[in-house]
C-alpha positions as CSV (number, residue, x, y, z in Angstrom):
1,X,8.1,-30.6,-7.8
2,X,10.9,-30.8,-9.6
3,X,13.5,-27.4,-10.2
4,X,13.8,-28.4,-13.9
5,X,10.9,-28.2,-16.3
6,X,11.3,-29.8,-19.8
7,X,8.0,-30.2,-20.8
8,X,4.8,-28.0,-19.9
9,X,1.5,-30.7,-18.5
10,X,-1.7,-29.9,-20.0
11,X,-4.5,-29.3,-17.6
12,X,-8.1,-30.4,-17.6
13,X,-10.8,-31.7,-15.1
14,X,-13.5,-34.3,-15.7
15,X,-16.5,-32.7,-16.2
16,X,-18.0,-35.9,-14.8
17,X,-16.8,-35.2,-10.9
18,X,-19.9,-34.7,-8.1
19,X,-18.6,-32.1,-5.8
20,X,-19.2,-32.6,-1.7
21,X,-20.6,-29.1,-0.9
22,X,-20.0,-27.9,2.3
23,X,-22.4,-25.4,3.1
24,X,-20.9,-22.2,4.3
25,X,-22.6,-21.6,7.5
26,X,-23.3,-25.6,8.6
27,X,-26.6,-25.5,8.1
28,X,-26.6,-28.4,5.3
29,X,-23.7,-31.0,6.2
30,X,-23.0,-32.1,2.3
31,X,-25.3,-31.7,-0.8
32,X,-24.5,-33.4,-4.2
33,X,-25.2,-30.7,-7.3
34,X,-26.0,-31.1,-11.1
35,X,-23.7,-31.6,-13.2
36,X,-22.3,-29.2,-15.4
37,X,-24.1,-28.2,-18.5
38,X,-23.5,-26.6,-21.9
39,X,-25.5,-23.5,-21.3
40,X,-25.9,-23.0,-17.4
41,X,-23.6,-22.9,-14.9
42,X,-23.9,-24.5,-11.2
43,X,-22.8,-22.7,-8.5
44,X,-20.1,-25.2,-6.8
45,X,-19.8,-27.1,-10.0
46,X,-19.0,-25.0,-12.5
47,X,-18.0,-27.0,-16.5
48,X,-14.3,-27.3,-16.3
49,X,-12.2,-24.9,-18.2
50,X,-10.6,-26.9,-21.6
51,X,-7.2,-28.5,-21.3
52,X,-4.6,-25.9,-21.0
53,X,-1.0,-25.8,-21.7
54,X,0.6,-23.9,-19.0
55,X,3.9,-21.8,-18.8
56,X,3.9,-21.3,-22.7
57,X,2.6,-17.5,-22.2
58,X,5.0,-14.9,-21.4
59,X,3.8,-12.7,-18.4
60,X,2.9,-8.8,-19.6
61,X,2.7,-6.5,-17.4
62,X,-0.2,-3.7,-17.5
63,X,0.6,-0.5,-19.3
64,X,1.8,2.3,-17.0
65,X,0.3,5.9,-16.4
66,X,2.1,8.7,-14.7
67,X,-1.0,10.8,-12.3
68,X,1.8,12.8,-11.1
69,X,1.7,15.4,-13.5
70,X,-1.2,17.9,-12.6
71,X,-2.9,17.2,-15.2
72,X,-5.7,15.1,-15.4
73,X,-6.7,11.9,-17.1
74,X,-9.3,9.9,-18.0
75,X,-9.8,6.8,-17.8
76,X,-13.1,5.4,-19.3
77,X,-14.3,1.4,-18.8
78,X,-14.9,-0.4,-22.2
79,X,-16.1,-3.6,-23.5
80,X,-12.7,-5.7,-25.1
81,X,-11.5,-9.0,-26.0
82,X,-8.5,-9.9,-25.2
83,X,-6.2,-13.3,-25.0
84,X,-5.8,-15.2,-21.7
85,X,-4.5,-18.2,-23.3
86,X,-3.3,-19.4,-27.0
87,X,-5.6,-22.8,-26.6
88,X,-8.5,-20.5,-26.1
89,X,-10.1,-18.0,-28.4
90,X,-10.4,-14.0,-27.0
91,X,-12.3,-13.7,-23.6
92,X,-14.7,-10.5,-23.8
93,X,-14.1,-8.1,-20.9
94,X,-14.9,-5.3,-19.3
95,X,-11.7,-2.9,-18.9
96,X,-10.2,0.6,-17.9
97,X,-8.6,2.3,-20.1
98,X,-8.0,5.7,-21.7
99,X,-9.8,4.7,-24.9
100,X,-11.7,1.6,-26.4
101,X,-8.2,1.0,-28.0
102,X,-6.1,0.8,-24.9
103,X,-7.8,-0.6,-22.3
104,X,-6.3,-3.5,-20.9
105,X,-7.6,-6.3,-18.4
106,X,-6.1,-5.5,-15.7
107,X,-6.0,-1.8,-16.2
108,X,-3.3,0.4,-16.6
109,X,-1.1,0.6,-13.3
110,X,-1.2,4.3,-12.3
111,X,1.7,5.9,-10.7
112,X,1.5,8.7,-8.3
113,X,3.9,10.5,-6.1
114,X,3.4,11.4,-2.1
115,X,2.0,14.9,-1.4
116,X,1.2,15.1,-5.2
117,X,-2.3,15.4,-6.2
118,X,-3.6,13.1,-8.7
119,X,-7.1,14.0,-10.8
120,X,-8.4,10.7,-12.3
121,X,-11.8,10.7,-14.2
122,X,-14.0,7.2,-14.6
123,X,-15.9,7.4,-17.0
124,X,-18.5,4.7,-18.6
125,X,-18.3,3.4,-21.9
126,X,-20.1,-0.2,-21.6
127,X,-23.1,0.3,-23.6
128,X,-24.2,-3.3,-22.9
129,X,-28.1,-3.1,-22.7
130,X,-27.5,-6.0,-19.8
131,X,-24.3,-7.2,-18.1
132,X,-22.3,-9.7,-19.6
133,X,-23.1,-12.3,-16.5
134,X,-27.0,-12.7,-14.8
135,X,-27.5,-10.2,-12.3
136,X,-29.2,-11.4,-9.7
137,X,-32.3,-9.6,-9.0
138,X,-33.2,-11.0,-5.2
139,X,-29.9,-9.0,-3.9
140,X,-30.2,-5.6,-3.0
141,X,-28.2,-4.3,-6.2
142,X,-28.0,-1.3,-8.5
143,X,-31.0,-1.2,-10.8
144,X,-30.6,1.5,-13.3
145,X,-33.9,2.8,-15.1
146,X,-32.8,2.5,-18.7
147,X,-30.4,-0.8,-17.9
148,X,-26.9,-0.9,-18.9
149,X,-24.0,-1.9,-16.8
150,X,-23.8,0.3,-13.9
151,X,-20.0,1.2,-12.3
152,X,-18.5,3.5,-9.7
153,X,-14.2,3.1,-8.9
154,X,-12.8,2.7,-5.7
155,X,-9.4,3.2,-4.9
156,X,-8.7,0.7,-2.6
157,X,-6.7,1.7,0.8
158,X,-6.8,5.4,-1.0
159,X,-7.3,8.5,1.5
160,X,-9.6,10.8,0.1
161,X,-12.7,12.2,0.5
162,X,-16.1,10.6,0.6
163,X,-17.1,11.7,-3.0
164,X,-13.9,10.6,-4.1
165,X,-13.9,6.7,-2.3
166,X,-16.2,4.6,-4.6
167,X,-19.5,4.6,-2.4
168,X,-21.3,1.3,-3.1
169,X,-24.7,3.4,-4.2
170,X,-22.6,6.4,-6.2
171,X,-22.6,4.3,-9.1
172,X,-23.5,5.5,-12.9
173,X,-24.0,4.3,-16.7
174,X,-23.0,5.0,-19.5
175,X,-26.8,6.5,-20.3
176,X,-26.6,8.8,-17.7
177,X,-28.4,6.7,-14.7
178,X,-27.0,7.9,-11.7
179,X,-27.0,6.0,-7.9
180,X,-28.6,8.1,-5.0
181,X,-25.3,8.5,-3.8
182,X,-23.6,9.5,-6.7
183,X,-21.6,13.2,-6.6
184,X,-19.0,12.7,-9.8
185,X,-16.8,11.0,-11.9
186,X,-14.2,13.4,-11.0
187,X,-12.1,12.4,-8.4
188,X,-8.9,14.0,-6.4
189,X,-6.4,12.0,-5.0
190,X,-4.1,14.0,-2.3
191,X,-1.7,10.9,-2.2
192,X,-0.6,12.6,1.0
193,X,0.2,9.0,2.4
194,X,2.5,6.6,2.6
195,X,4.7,5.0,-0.1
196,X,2.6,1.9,-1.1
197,X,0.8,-0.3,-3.5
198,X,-3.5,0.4,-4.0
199,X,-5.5,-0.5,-6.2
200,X,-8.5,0.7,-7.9
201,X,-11.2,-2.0,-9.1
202,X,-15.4,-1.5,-9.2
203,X,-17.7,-1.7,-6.3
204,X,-21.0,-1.5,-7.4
205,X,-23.6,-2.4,-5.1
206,X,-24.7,-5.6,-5.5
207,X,-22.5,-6.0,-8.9
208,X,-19.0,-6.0,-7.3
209,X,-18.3,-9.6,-7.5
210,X,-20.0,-9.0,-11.9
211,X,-17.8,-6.6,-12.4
212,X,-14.6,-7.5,-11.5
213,X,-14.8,-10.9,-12.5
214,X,-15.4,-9.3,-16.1
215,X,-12.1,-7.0,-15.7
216,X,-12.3,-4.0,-13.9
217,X,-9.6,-3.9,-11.7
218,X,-5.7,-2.4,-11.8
219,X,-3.1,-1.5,-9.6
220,X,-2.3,2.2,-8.1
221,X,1.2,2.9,-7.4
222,X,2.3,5.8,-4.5
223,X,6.3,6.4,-4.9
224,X,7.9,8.4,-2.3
225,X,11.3,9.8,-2.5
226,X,11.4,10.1,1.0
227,X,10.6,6.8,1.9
228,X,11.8,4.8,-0.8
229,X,14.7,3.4,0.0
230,X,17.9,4.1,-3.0
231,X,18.9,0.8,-3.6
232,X,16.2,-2.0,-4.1
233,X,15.4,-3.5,-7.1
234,X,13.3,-1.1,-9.7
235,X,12.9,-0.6,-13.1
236,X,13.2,-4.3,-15.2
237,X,13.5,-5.6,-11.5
238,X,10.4,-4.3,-9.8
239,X,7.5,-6.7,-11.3
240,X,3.9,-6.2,-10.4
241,X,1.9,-9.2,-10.6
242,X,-2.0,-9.1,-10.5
243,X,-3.2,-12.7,-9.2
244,X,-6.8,-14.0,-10.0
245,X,-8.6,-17.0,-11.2
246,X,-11.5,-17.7,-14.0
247,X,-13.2,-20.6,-15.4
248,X,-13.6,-20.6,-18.7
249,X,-16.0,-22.1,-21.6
250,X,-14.2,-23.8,-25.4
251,X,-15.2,-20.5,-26.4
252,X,-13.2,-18.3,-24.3
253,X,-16.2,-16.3,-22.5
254,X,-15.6,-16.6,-18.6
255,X,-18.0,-19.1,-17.0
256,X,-19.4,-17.5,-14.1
257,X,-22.5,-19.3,-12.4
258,X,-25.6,-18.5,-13.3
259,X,-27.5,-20.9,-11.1
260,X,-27.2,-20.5,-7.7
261,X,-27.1,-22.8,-4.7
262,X,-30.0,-24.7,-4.0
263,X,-31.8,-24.7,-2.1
264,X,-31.3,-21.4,-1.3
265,X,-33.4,-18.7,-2.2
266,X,-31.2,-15.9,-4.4
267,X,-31.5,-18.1,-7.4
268,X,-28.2,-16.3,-9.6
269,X,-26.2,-15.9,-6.5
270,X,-23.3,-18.0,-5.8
271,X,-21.6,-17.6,-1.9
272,X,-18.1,-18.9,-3.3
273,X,-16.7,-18.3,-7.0
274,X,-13.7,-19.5,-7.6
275,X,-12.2,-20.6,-11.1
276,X,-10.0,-23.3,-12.4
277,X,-7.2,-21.2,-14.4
278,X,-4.7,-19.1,-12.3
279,X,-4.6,-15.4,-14.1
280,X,-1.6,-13.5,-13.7
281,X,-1.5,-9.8,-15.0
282,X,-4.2,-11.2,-17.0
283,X,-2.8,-14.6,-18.5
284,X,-3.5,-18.3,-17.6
285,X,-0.5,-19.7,-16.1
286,X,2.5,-17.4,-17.8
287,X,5.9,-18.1,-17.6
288,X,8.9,-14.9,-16.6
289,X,12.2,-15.1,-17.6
290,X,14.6,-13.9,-14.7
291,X,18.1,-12.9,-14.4
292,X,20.4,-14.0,-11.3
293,X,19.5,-10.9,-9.6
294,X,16.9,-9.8,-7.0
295,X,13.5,-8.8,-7.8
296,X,11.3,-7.1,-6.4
297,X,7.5,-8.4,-6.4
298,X,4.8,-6.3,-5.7
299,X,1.6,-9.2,-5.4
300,X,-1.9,-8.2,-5.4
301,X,-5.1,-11.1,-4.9
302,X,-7.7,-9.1,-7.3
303,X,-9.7,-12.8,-7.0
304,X,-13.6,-12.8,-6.1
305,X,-12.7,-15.4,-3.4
306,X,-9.9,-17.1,-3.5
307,X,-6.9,-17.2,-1.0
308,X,-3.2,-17.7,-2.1
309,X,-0.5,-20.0,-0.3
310,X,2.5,-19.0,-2.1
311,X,5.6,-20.2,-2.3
312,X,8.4,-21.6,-4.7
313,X,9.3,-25.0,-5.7
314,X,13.0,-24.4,-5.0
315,X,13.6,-24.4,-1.5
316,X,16.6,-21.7,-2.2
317,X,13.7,-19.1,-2.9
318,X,11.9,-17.5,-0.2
319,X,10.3,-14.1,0.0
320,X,11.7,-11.2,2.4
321,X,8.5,-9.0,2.9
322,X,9.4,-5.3,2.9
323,X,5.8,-4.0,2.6
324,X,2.1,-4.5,3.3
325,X,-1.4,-3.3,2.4
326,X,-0.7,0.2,3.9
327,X,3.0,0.6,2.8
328,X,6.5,-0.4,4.1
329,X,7.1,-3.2,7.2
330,X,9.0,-1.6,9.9
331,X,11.6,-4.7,9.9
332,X,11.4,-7.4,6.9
333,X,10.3,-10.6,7.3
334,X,11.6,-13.8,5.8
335,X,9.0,-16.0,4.7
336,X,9.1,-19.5,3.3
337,X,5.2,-19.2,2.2
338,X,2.8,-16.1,2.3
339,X,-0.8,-16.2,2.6
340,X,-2.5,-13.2,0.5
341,X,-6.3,-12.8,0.9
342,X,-8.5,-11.1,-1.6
343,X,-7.8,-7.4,-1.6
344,X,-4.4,-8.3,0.2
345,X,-0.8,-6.8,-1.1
346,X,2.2,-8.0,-0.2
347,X,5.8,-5.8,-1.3
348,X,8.2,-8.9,-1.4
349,X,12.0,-9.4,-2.3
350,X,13.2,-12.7,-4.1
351,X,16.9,-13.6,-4.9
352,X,17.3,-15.3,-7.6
353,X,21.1,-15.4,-7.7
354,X,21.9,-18.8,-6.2
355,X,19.8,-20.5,-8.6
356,X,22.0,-21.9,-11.6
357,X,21.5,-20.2,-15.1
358,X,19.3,-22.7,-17.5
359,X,17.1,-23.6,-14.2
360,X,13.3,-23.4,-14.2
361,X,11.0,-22.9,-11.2
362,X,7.8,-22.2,-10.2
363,X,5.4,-20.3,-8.0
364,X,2.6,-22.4,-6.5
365,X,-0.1,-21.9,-4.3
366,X,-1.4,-24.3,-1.0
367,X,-4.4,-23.2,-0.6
368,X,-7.8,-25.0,-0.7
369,X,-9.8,-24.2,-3.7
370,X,-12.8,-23.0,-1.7
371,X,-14.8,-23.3,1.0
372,X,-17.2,-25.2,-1.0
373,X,-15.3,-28.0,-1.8
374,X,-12.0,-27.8,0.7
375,X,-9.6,-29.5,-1.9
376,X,-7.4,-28.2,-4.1
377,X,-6.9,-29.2,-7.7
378,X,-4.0,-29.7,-10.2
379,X,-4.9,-26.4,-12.1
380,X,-5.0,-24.5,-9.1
381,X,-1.5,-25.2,-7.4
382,X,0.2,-23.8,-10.0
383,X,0.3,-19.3,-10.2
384,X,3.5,-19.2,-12.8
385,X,6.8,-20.5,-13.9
386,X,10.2,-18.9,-13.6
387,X,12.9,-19.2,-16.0
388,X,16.4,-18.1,-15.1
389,X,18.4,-16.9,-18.4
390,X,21.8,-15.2,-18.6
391,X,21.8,-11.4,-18.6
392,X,24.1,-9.5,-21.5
393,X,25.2,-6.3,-22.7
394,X,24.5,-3.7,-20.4
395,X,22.2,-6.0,-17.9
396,X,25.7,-7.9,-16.9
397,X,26.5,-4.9,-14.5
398,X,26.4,-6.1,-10.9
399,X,23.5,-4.6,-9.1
400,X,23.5,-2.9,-6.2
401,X,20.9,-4.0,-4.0
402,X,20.5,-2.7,-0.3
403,X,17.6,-3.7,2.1
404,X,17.8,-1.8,5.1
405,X,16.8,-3.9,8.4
406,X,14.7,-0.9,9.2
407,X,12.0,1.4,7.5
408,X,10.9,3.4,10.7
409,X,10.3,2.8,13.9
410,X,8.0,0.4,15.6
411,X,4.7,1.9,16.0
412,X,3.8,2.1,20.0
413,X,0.4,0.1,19.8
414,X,0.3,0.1,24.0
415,X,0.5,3.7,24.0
416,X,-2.0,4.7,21.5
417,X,-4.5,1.9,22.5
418,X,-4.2,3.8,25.9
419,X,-5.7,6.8,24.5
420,X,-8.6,4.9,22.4
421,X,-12.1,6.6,23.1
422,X,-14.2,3.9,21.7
423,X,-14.5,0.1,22.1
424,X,-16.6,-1.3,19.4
425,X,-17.5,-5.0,19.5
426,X,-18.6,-6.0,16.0
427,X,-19.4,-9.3,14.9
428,X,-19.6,-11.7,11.6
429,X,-23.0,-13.7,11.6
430,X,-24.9,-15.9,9.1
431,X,-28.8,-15.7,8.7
432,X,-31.0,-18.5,7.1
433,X,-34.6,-17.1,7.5
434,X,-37.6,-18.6,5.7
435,X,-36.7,-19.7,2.3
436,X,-33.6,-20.3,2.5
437,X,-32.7,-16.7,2.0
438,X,-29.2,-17.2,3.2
439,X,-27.3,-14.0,3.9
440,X,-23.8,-13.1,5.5
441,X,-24.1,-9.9,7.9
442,X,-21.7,-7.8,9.8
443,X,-23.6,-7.1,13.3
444,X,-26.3,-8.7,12.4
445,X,-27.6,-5.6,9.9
446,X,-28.3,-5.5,6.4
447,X,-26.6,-2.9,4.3
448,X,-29.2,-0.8,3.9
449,X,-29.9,-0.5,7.9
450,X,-29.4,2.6,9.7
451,X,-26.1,3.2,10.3
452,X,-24.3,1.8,13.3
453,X,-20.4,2.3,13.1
454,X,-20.3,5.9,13.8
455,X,-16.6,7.0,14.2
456,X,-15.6,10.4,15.0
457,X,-12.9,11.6,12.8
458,X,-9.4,12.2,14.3
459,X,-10.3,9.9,17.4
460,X,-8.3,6.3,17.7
461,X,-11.0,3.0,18.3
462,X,-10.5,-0.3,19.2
463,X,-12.6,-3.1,16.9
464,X,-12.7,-6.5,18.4
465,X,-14.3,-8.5,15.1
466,X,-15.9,-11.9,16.6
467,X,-16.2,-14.6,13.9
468,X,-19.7,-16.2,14.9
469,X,-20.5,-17.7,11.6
470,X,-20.3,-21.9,12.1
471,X,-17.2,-22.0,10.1
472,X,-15.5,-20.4,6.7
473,X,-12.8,-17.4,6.5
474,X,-13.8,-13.8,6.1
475,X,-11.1,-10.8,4.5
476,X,-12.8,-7.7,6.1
477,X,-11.8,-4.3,4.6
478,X,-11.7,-0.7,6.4
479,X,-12.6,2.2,4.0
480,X,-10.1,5.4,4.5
481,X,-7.9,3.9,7.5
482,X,-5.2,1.5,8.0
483,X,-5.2,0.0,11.3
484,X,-2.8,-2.4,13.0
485,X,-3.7,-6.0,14.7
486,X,-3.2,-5.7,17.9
487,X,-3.8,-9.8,18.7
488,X,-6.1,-12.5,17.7
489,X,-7.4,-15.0,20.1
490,X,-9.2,-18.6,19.5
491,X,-12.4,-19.9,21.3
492,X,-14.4,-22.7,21.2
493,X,-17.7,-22.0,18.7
494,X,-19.6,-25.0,19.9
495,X,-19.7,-23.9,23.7
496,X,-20.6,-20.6,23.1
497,X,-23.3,-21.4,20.5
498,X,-24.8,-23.6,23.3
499,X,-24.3,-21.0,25.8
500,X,-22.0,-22.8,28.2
501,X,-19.4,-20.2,28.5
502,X,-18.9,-16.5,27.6
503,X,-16.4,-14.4,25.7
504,X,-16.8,-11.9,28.7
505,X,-14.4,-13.4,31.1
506,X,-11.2,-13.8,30.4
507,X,-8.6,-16.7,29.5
508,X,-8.1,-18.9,31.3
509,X,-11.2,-18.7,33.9
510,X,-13.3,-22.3,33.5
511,X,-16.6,-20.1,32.4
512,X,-14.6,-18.6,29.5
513,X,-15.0,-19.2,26.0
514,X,-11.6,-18.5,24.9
515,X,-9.4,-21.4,24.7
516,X,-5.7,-19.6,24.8
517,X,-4.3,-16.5,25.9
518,X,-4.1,-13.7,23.1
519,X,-2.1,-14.5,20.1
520,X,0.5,-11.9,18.0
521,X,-0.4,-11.5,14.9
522,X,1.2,-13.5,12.7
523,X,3.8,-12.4,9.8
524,X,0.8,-11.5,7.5
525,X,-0.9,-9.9,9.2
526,X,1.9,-7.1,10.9
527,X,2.5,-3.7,9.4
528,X,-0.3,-1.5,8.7
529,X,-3.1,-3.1,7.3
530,X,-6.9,-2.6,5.4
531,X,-7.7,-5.9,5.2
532,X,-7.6,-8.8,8.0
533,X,-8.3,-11.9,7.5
534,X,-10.7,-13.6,10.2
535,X,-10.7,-16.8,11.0
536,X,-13.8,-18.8,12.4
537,X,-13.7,-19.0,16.0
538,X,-11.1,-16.5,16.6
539,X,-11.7,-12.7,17.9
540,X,-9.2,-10.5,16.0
541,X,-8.4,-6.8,18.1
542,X,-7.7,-4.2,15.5
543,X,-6.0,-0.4,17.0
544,X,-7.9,1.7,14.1
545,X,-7.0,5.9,14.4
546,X,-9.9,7.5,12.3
547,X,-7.1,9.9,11.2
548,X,-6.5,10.8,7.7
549,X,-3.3,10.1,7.0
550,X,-3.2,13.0,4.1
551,X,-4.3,15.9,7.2
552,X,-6.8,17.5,4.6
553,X,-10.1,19.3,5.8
554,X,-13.1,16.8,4.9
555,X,-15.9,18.2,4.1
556,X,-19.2,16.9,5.9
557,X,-22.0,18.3,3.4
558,X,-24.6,15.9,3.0
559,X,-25.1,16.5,-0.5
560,X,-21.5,15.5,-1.2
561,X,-20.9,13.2,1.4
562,X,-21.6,9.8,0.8
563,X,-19.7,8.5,3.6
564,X,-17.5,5.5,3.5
565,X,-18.1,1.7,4.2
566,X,-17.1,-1.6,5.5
567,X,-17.3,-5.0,5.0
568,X,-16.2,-8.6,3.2
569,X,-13.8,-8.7,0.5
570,X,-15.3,-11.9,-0.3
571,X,-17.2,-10.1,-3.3
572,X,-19.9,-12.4,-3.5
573,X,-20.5,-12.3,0.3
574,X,-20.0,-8.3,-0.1
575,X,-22.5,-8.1,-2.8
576,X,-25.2,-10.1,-0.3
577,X,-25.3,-8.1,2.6
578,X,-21.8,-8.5,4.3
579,X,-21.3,-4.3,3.4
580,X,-22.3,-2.0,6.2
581,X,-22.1,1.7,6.3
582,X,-19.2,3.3,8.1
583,X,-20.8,6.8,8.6
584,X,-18.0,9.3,9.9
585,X,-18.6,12.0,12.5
586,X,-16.9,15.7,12.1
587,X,-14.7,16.3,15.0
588,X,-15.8,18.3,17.7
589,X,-14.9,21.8,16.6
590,X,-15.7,21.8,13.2
């Protein structure tokens, strides 16, 4: 693509297009679906969005609320409308925000500082007698007696207590229905851990993937004088940017499926929703104008499904990664692209100051639409376009930026692996019982089996997570702990599924499975993590220490302890089963 951009394409699909689907989990080779139609919506073939200019929005950025204070706020989720796009009329949402006036899609970004508590209250204003989008009523999901639109909050890669985490089944309406595992909508946030960049976003059972397609989701900021290094970019030059994706209908309400997969027996529930418009803090396709300076990026995937290729059209731009889910990198990385899963955050660095003033640019995206369809489309390789202007008055002064080629030592991974207690061998698997009743499980459980990850707290474990589904990509997300990859290793899916070799013996004995030696993790993936992307085929090892990183006594009552969970960040696969409880054990003495 060209640097320069003079005029802005319009984008549009034909409605008209059969799409090959290729079933998740292999059991159905390719299977031709309706078309589109005016009122319903096929799963894996959704109505294209109308023709779109893009880059003729500028990009906002969410309003910004200090939690540092002491003194607590509320923040309630409300029914909006709001514009994506000028071409299209307002979208309705659901959003956070401290009153029906304010709230925002995405939500406020809320700003809290290390060691300083935080009290945020979530409160439910959607008085909706049903949910915006079909609920499907064959998955295990919250079922309120009086309806409404059930929510609970998580704050994603947040330490706190179990009352405070956003259990799946804690969930609550604005009538007063509460979830068996609901305690309060008061939560406490020590924020005793590293510098880094949350978020917070719904995570109702069974209504995840619902509710965050209709808006709630925001970013969570934890600032650290400590740890924050003096001199990179802040202020104008720190941008947070909030990528998703949305199909749309003429009349600006989001088109999310409400016809499943046939034939498959869950008949609201799609296994892959991805949209046609890239969202950036909330608009299709906006445009930034820079300055020749360095920014500093801070890039969230809030989508259902979707992964992100980035990179820039300007081969002079790259990205040096400082940070990660779980805060800084211990040495930057240079990257020419940067794959982001849903729920991943990447902290990156971008100089702008050897591209000429006047010059336009953009940030696009590589990666296949879905595992649905494979392919990518014109709509979809574009996020947002970057125009460099001249800077004036005070903005002319040179800036001092600084990147140290250190933020703390290397962590020693050998050493603490030596003093792990636990092995735990846990594994992604695909069901298709009678009916068709496909499902996506973590160790072959449903969510609402017994649990079977069991962790004592303040012990260190080693996870190897098996990818035995036939083929497809799953994001898996840790409540409460970061953890670090300790390697990844390939093996062939075809021989094992036939039983002609065995994951037990090692690489490179002729009876083993594996089909190379263990793998490093690669650039994404270093740094402390709280979601990993597996691949199929592969074994990823994870080195996971149950310990709080804020130090504070958890209480184990029953009454208020929900416990924590893990499980696909894949929303829709979340929402079917891929959840499983992650029921933490007091230590010994307590």
């Amino acid at each position: 693509m060209a640097n320069k951009s003079k005029t802005s394409p319009t984008f549009g699909h034909s409605s008209n297009s059969i799409v090959q689907i290729a079933i998740l989990v292999g059991f159905l080779c390719s299977l031709p679906v309706i078309q589109g139609q005016d009122v319903h919506s096929q799963c894996g073939n959704l109505t294209a969005s109308p023709p779109l200019t893009p880059f003729v929005v500028p990009l906002t950025l969410p309003p910004v609320i200090d939690i540092s204070t002491g003194v607590p706020i509320t923040l309630g989720t409300y029914k909006i409308s709001q514009s994506v796009h000028p071409d299209l009329p307002n979208t309705t949402f659901y959003a956070y925000g401290t009153s029906q006036e304010t709230a925002t899609y995405p939500g406020p970004t809320l700003e809290a500082k290390q060691n300083v508590v935080s009290f945020v209250r979530f409160e439910n204003h959607i008085t909706d007698p049903e949910h915006i989008f079909v609920v499907d009523r064959t998955l295990h999901h919250a079922n309120p007696p009086n309806g409404g639109v059930p929510i609970i909050t998580h704050l994603h890669g947040g330490d706190a207590e179990s009352k405070y985490d956003g259990h799946p089944d804690a969930w609550y309406t604005a009538a007063g229905d509460t979830g068996p595992k609901f305690v309060t909508r008061d939560n406490v946030y020590p924020n005793e851990q590293p510098a880094s960049l949350l978020w917070y976003h719904d995570h109702t059972v069974g209504m995840t993937r619902l509710n965050v397609a209709a808006g709630l989701a925001g970013l969570y900021i934890i600032r650290s004088e400590s740890e924050d290094p003096p001199f990179l970019p802040s202020g104008e030059f720190e941008i947070p940017l909030v990528v998703q994706d949305r199909q749309f209908f003429p009349n600006g309400s989001i088109n999310f499926p409400d016809i499943g997969l046939p034939p498959f027996a869950h008949p609201q529930w799609c296994p892959d929703y991805t949209g046609d418009v890239i969202l950036v803090n909330g608009k299709a396709w906006p445009y930034l104008d820079v300055q020749q300076r360095v920014y500093r990026l801070r890039i969230l995937n809030g989508a259902n499904s979707r992964f992100f290729t980035l990179f820039f059209s300007d081969s002079r731009l790259q990205f040096l990664q400082i940070g990660t889910d779980g805060g800084y990198l211990w040495t930057p990385i240079l990257l020419s692209n940067i794959t982001i899963a849903p729920a991943y955050r990447v902290d990156v660095l971008v100089d702008f100051r050897a591209v000429p003033i006047g010059s336009s640019f953009f940030l696009n995206n590589s990666h296949a639409d879905t595992i649905l369809t494979n392919t990518t489309t014109p709509t979809t390789n574009y996020v947002m376009k970057f125009n460099v202007v001249r800077s004036s008055g005070r903005k002319s002064a040179q800036q001092n930026v600084v990147v140290p080629s250190s933020f703390g030592p290397v962590p020693n991974i050998s050493g603490w692996a030596s003093t792990a207690t636990l092995y735990r061998n846990v594994s992604l698997v695909a069901t298709l019982p009678p009916v068709f009743n496909l499902s996506f499980l973590l160790n072959n459980a449903h969510w609402t089996d017994a649990p079977t990850e069991t962790p004592q707290l303040y012990t260190i474990e080693i996870w190897d997570i098996t990818h035995l589904i036939p083929n497809g990509v799953h994001p898996i997300h840790i409540h409460l702990v970061n953890f670090l990859v300790m390697h990844t290793q390939a093996f062939n899916y075809t021989r094992l599924n036939a039983s002609e070799c065995s994951l037990q013996l090692p690489y490179p004995d002729a009876g083993s499975c594996f089909t190379q030696a263990p793998q490093p993790p690669n650039p994404s993936e270093i740094g402390w993590k709280d979601t990993i992307i597996v691949n199929h085929g592969t074994v990823v090892r994870l080195l996971v220490p149950f310990f709080p990183r804020s130090g504070q006594l958890y209480s184990f009552d029953p009454t208020t302890f929900p416990g924590y969970v893990w499980h696909c960040h894949i929303l829709d696969h979340e929402d079917n089963d891929m959840m499983r409880p992650l029921a933490i054990q007091p230590p010994p003495h307590a």
